[in-house]
Z-matrix of the N, CA and C atoms (Angstrom, degrees):
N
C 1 1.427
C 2 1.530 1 108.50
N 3 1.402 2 118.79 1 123.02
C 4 1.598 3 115.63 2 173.69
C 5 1.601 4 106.98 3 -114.14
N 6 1.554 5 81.45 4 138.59
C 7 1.835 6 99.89 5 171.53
C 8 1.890 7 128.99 6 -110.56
N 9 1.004 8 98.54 7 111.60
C 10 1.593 9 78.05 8 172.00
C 11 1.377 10 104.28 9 -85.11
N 12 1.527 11 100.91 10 145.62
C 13 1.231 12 118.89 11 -161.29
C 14 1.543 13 104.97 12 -142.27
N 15 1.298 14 106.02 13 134.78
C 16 1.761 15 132.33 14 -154.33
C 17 1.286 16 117.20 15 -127.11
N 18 1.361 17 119.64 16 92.28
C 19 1.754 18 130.03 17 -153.63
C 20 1.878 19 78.77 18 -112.51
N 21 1.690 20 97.67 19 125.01
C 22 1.605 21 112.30 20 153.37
C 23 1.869 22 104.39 21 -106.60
N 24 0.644 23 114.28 22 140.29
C 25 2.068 24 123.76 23 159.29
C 26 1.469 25 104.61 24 -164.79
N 27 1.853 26 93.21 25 121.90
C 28 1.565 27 93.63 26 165.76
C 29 1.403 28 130.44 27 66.99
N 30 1.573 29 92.46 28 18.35
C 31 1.942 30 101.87 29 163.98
C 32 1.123 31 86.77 30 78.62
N 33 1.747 32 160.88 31 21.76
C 34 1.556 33 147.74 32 102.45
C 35 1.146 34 107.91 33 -74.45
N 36 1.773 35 87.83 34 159.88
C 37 1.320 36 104.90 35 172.59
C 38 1.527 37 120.98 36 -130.92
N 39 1.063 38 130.02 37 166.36
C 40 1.642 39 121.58 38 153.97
C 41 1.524 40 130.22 39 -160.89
N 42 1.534 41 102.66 40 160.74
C 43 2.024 42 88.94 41 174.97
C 44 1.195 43 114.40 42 -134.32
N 45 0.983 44 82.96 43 166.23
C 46 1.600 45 100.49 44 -156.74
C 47 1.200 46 126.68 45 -144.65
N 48 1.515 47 144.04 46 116.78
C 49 1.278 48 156.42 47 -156.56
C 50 1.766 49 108.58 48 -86.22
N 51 1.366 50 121.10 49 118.83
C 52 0.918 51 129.11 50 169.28
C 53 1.209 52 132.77 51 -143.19
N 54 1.809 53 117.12 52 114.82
C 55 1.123 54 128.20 53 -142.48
C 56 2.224 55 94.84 54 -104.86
N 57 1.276 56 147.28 55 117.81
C 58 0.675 57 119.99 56 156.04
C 59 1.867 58 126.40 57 -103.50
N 60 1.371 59 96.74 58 148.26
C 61 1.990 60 109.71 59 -152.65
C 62 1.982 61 84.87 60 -88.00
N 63 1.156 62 113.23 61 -60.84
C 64 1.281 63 104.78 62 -179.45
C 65 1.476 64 105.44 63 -148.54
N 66 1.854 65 102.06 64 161.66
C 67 1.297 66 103.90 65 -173.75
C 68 1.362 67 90.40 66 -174.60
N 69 1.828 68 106.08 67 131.96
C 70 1.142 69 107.22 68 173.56
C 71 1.214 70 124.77 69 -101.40
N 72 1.536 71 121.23 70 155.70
C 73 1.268 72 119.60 71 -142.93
C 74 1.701 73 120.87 72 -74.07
N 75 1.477 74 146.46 73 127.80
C 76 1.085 75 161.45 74 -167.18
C 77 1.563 76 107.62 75 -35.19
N 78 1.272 77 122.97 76 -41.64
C 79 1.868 78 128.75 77 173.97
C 80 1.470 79 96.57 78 -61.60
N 81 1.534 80 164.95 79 -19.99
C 82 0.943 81 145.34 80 121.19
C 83 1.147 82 143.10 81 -35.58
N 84 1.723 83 116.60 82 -6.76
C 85 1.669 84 125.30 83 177.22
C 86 1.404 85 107.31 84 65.52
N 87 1.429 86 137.08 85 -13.44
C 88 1.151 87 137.95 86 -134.84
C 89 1.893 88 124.63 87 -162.47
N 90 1.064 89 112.52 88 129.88
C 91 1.279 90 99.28 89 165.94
C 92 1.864 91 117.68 90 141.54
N 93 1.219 92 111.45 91 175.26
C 94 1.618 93 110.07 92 -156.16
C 95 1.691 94 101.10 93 -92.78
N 96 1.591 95 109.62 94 140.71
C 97 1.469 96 129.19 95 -170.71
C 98 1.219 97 95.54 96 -109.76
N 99 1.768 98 121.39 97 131.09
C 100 1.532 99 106.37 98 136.09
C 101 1.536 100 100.30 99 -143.73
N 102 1.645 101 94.78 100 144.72
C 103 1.129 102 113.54 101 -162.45
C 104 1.419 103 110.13 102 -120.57
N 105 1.532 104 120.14 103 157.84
C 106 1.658 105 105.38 104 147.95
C 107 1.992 106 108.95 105 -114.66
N 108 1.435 107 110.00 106 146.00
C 109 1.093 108 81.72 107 -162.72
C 110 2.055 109 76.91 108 -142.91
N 111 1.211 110 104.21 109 124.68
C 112 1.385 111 120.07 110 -158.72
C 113 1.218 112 121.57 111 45.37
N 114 1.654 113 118.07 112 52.06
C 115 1.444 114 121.15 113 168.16
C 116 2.014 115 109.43 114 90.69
N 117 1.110 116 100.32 115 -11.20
C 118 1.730 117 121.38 116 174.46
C 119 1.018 118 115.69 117 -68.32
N 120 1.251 119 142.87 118 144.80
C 121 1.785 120 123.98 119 166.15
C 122 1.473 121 103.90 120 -134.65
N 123 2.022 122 96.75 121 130.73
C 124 1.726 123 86.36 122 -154.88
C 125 1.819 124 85.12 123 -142.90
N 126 1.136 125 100.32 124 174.28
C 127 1.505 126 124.61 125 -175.72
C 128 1.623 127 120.87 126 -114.01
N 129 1.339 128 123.95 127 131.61
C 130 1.319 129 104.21 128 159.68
C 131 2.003 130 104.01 129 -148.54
N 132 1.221 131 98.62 130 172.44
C 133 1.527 132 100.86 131 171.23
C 134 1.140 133 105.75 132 -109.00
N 135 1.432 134 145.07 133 164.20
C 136 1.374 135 152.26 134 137.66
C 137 1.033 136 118.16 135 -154.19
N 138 1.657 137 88.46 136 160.66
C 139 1.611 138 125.77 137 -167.24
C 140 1.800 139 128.06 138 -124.21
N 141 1.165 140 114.64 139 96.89
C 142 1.662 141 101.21 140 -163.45
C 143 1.403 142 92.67 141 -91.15
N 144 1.857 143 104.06 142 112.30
C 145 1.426 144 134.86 143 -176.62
C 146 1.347 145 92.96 144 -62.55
N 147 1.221 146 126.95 145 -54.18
C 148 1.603 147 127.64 146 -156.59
C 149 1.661 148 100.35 147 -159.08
N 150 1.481 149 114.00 148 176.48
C 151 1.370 150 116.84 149 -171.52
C 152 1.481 151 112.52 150 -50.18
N 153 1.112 152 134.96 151 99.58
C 154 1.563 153 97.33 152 169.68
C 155 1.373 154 127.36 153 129.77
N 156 1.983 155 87.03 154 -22.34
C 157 1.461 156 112.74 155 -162.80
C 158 1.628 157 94.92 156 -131.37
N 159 1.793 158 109.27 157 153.98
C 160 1.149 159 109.97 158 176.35
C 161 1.555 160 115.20 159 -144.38
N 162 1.210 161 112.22 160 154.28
C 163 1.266 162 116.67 161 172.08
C 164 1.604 163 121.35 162 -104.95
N 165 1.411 164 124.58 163 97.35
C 166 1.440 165 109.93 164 -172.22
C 167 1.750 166 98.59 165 -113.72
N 168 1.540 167 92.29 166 156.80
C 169 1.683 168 93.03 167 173.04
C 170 1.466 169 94.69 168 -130.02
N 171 1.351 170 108.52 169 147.07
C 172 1.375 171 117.91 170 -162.56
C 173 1.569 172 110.69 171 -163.01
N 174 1.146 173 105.30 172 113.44
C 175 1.981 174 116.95 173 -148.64
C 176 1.272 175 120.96 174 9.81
N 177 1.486 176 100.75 175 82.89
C 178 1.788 177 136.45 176 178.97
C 179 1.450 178 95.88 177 66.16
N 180 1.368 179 125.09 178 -3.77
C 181 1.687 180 93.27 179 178.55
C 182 1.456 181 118.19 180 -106.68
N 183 1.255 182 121.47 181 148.22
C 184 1.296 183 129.74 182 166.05
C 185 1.335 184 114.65 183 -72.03
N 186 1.639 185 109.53 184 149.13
C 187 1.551 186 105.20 185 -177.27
C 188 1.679 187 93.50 186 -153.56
N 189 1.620 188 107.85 187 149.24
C 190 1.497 189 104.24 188 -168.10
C 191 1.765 190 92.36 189 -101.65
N 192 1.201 191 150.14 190 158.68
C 193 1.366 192 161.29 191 -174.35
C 194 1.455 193 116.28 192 -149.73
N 195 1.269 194 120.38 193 115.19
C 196 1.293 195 134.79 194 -152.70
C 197 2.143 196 95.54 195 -123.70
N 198 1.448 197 110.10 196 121.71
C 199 1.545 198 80.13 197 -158.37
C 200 1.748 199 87.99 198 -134.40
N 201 1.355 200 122.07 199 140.68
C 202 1.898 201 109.23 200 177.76
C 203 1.204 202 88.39 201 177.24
N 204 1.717 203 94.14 202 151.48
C 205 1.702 204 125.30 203 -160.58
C 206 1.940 205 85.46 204 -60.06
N 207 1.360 206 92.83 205 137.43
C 208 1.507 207 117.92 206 -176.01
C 209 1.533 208 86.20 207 -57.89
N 210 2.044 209 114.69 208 140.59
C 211 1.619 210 106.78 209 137.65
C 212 1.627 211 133.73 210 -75.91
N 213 1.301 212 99.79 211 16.71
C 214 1.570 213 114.14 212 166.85
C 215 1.291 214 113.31 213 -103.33
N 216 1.269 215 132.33 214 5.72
C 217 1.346 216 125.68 215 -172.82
C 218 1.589 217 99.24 216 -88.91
N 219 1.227 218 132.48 217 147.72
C 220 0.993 219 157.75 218 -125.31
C 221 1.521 220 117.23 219 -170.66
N 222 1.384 221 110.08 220 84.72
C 223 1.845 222 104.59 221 166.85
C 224 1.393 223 95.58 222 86.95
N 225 1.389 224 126.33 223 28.68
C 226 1.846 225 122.83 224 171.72
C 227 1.889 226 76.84 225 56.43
N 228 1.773 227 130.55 226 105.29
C 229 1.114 228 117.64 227 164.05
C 230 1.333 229 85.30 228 -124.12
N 231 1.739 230 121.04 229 -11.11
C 232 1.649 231 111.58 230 -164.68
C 233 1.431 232 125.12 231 64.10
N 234 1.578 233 86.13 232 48.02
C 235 2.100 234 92.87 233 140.07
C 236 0.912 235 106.40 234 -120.53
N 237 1.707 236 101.44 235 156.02
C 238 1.507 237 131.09 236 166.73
C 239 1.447 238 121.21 237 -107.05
N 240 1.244 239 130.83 238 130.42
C 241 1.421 240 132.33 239 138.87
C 242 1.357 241 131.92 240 -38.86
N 243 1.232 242 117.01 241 96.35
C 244 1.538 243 112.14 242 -177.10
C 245 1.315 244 122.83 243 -112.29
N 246 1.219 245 129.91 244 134.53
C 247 1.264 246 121.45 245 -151.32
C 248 1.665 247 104.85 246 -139.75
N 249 1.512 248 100.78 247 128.35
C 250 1.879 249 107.91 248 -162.01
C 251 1.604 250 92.46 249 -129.06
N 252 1.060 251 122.86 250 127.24
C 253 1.397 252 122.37 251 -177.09
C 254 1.774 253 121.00 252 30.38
N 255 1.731 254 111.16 253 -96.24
C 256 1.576 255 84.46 254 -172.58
C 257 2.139 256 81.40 255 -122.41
N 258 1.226 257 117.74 256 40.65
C 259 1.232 258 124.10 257 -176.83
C 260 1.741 259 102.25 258 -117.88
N 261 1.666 260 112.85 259 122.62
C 262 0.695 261 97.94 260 153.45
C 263 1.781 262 124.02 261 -139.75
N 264 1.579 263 109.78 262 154.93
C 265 1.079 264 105.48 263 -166.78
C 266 1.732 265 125.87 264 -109.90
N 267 1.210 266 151.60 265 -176.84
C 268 1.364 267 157.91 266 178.55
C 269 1.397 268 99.87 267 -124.98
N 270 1.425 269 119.75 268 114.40
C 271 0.972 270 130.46 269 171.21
C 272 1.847 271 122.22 270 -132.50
N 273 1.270 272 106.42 271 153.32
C 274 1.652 273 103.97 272 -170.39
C 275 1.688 274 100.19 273 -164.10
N 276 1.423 275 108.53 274 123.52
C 277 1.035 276 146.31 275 -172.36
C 278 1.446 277 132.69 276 -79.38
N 279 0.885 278 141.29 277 70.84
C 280 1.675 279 144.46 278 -154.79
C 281 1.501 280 101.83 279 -103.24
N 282 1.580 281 129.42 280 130.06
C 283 1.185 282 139.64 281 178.95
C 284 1.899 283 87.99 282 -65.74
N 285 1.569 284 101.27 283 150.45
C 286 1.248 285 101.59 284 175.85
C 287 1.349 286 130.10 285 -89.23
N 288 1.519 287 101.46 286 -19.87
C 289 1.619 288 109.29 287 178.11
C 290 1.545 289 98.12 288 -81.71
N 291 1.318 290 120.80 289 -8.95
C 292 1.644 291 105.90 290 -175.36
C 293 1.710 292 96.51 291 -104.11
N 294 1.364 293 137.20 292 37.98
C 295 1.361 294 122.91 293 -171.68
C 296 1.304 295 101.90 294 -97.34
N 297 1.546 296 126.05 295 -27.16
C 298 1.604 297 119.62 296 179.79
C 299 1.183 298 106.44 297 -112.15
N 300 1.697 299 133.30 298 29.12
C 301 1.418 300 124.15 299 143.91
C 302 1.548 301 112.31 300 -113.24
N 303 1.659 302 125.61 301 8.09
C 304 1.253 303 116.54 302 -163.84
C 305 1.880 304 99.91 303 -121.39
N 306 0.920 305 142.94 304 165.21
C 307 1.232 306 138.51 305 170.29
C 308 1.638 307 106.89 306 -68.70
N 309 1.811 308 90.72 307 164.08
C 310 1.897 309 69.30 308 -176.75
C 311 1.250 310 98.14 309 -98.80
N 312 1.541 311 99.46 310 -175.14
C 313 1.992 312 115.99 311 168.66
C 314 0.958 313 130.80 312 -51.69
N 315 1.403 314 114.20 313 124.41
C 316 1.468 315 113.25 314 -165.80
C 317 1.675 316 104.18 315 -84.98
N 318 1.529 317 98.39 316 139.09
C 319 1.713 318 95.04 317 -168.46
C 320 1.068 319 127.83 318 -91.13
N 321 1.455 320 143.32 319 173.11
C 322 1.838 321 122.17 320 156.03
C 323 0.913 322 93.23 321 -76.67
N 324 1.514 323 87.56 322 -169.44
C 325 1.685 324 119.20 323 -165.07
C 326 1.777 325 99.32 324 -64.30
N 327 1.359 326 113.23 325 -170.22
C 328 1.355 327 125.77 326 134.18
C 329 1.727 328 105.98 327 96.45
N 330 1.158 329 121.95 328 -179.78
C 331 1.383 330 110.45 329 -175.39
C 332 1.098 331 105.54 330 -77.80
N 333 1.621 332 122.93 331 150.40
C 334 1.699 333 132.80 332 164.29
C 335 0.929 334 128.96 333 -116.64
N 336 1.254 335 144.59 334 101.83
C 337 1.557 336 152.82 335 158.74
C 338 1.472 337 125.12 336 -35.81
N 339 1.157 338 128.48 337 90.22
C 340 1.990 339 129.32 338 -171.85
C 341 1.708 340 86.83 339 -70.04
N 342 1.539 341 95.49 340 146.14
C 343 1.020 342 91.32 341 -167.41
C 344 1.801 343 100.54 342 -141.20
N 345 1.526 344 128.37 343 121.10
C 346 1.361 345 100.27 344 164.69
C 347 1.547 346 167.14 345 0.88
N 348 1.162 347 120.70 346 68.54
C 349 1.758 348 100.23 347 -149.00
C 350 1.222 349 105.31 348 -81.37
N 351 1.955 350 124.31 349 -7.83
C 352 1.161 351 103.98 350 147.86
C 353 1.403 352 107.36 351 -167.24
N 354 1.598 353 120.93 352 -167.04
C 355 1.355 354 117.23 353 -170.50
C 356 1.605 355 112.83 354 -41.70
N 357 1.614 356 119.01 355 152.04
C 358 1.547 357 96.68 356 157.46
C 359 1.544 358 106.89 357 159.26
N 360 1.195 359 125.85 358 -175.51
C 361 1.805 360 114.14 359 -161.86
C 362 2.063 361 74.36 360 -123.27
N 363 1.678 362 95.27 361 149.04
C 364 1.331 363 121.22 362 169.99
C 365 1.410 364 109.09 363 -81.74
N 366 1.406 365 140.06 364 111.60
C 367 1.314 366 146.33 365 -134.86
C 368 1.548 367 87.96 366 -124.00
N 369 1.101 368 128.25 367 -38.96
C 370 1.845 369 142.91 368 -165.87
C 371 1.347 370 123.94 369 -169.45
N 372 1.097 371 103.91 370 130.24
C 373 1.999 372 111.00 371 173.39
C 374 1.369 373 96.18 372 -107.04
N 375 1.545 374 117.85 373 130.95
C 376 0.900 375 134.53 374 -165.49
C 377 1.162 376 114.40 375 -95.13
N 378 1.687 377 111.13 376 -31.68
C 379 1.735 378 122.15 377 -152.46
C 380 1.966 379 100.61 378 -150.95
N 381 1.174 380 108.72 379 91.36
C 382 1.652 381 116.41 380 157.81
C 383 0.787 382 113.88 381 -29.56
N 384 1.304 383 113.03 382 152.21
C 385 1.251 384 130.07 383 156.48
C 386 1.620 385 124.06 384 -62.93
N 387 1.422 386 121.79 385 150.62
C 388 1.473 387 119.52 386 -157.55
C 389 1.639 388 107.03 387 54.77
N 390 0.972 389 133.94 388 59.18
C 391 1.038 390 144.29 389 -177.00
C 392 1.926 391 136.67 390 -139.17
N 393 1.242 392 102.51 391 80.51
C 394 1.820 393 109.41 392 -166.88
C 395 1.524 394 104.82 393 -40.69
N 396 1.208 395 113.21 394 151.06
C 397 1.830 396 107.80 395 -163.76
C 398 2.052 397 83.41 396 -158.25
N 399 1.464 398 96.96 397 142.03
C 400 1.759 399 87.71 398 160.45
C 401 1.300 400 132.29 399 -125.82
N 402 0.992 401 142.89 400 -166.15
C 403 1.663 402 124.42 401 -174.96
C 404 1.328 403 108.06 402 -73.86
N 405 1.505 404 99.99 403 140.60
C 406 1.772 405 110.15 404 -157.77
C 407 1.182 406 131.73 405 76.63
N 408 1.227 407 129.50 406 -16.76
C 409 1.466 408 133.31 407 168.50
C 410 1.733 409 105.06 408 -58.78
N 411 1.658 410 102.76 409 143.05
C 412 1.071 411 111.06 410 -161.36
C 413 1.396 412 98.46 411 -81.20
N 414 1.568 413 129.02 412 130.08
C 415 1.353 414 121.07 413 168.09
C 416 1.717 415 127.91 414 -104.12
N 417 1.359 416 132.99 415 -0.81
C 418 1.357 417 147.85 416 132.74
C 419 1.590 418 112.06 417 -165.17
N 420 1.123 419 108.04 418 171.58
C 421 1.512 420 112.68 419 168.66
C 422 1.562 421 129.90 420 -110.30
N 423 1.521 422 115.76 421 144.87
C 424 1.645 423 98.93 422 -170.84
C 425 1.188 424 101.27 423 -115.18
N 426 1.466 425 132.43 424 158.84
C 427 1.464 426 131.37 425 168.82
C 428 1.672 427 116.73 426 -94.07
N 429 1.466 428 116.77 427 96.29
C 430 1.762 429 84.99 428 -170.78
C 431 1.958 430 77.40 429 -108.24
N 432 1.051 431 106.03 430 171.04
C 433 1.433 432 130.51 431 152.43
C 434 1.785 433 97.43 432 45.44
N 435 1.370 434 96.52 433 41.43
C 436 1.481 435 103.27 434 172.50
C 437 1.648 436 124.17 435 57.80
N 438 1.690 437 95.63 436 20.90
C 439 1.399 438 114.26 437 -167.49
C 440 1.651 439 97.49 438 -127.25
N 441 1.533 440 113.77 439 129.29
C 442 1.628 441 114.73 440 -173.56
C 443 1.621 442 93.29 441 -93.46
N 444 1.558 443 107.66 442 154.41
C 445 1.600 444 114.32 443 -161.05
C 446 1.549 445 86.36 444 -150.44
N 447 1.640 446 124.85 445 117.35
C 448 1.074 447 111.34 446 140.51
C 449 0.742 448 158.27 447 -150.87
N 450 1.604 449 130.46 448 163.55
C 451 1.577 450 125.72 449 -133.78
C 452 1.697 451 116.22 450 -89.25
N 453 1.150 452 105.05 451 116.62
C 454 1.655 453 111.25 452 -166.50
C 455 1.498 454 106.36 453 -85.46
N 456 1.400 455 128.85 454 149.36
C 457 1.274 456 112.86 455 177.26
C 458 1.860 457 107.68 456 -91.39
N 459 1.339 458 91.12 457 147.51
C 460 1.260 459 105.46 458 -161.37
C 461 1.857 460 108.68 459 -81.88
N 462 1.530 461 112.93 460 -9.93
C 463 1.878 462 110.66 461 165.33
C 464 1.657 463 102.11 462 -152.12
N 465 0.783 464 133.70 463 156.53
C 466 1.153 465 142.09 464 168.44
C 467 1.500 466 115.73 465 -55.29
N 468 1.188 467 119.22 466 145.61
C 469 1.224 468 133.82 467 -158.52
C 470 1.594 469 127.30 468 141.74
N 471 1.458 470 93.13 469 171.86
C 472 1.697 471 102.98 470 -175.41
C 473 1.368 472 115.56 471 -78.13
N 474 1.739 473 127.13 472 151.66
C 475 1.101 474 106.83 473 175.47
C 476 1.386 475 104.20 474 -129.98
N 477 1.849 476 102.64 475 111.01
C 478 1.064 477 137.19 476 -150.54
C 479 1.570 478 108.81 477 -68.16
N 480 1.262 479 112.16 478 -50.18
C 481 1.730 480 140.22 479 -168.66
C 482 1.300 481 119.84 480 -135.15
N 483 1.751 482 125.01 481 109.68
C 484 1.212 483 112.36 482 163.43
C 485 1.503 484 116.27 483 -112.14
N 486 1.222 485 109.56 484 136.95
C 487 1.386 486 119.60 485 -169.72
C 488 1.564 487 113.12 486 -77.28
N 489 0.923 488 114.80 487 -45.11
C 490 1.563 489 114.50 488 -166.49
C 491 2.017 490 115.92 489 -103.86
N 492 0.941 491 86.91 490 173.90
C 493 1.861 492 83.81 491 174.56
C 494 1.713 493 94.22 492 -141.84
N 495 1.666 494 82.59 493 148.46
C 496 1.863 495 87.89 494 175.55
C 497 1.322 496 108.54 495 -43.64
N 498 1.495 497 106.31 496 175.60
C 499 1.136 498 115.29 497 -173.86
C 500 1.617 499 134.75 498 82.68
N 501 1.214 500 117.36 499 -46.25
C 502 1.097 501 154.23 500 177.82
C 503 1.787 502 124.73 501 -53.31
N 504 1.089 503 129.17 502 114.70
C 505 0.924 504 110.17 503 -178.16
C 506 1.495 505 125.49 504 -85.61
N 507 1.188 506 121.25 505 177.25
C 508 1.564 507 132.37 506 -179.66
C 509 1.626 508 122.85 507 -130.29
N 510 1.269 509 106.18 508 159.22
C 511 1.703 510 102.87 509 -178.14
C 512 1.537 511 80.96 510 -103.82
N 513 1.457 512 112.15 511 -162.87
C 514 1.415 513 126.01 512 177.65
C 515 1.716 514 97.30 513 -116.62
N 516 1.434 515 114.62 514 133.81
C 517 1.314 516 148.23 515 -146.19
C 518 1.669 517 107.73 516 50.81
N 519 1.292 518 121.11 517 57.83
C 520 1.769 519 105.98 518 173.62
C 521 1.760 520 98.19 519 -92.07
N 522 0.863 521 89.59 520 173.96
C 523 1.337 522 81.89 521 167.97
C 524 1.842 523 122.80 522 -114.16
N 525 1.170 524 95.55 523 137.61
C 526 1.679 525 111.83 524 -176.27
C 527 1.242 526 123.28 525 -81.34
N 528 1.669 527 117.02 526 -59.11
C 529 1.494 528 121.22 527 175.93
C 530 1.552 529 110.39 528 -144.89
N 531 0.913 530 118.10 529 -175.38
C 532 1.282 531 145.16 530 -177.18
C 533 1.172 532 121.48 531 -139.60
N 534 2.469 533 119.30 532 103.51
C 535 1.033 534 107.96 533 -172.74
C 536 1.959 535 99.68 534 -108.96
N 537 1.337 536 104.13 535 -170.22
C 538 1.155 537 102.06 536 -172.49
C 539 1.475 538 117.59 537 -173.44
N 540 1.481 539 125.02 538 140.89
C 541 1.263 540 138.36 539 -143.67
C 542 1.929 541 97.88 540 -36.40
């Protein structure tokens, strides 16, 4: 099952592709994760200590996970509050086969960073800089795996900064542009 997955903290943002390989099911409280999660392929255990709360171990380390429907969520849009020691983040979850028939995520406020979702060469910039754009407008395209992908902006706004020029290649999370209120 793959998710794109949409981390806000601290007026950034980013996305991020996450595929999970297996996972056992939540009515057990319990049980082993492996995931790939931006092209990575990783492991974890967990344990939901209490409602809400989790215990994962994830190469020898323990980590406490604090997890509840975002107070920014808005209209059932599906964010969560996630909470990792004294960090916490806004996160929202989109099935991946439903990302180009569903509208996208509606964002907070504040500046947003487009961000790679994965390896791949910049094929077209769609949208200049100084340039009004609205949710869903296409803002360039990437080529990964001989497959064109492209990246829609996720709220309306200006696009303040573009980082890259066609041609060009990319890692997965580089950053592309910079939108803004």
């Amino acid at each position: 099952m793959k998710f794109e997955v949409l981390i806000e903290t601290s007026g950034h943002s980013s996305n991020h592709l996450l595929e999970l390989s297996s996972f056992l099911l939540p009515s057990t409280n319990q049980g082993a994760l492996q995931f790939v999660f931006d092209g990575k392929e990783e492991e974890a255990d967990w344990a939901e200590v209490r409602p809400g709360v989790y215990s994962l171990i994830q190469g020898g380390k323990s980590i406490e996970v604090r997890a509840s429907a975002s107070a920014h969520a808005r209209g059932g849009n599906g964010l969560y509050e996630i909470t990792v020691g004294r960090s916490t983040f806004h996160v929202s979850l989109r099935d991946w086969s439903r990302r180009r028939r569903s509208a996208p995520t509606p964002a907070l406020d504040g500046p947003r960073e487009v961000l790679a979702p994965m390896p791949g060469r910049v094929v077209k910039v769609l949208a200049a800089e100084n340039t009004d754009v609205k949710t869903g407008q296409g803002l360039l395209v990437i080529e990964a795996m001989k497959m064109h992908n492209e990246l829609r902006a996720p709220r309306s706004g200006r696009v303040s900064k573009v980082y890259v020029q066609e041609g060009e290649g990319v890692e997965s999370g580089a950053r592309l542009m910079l939108l803004t209120g």
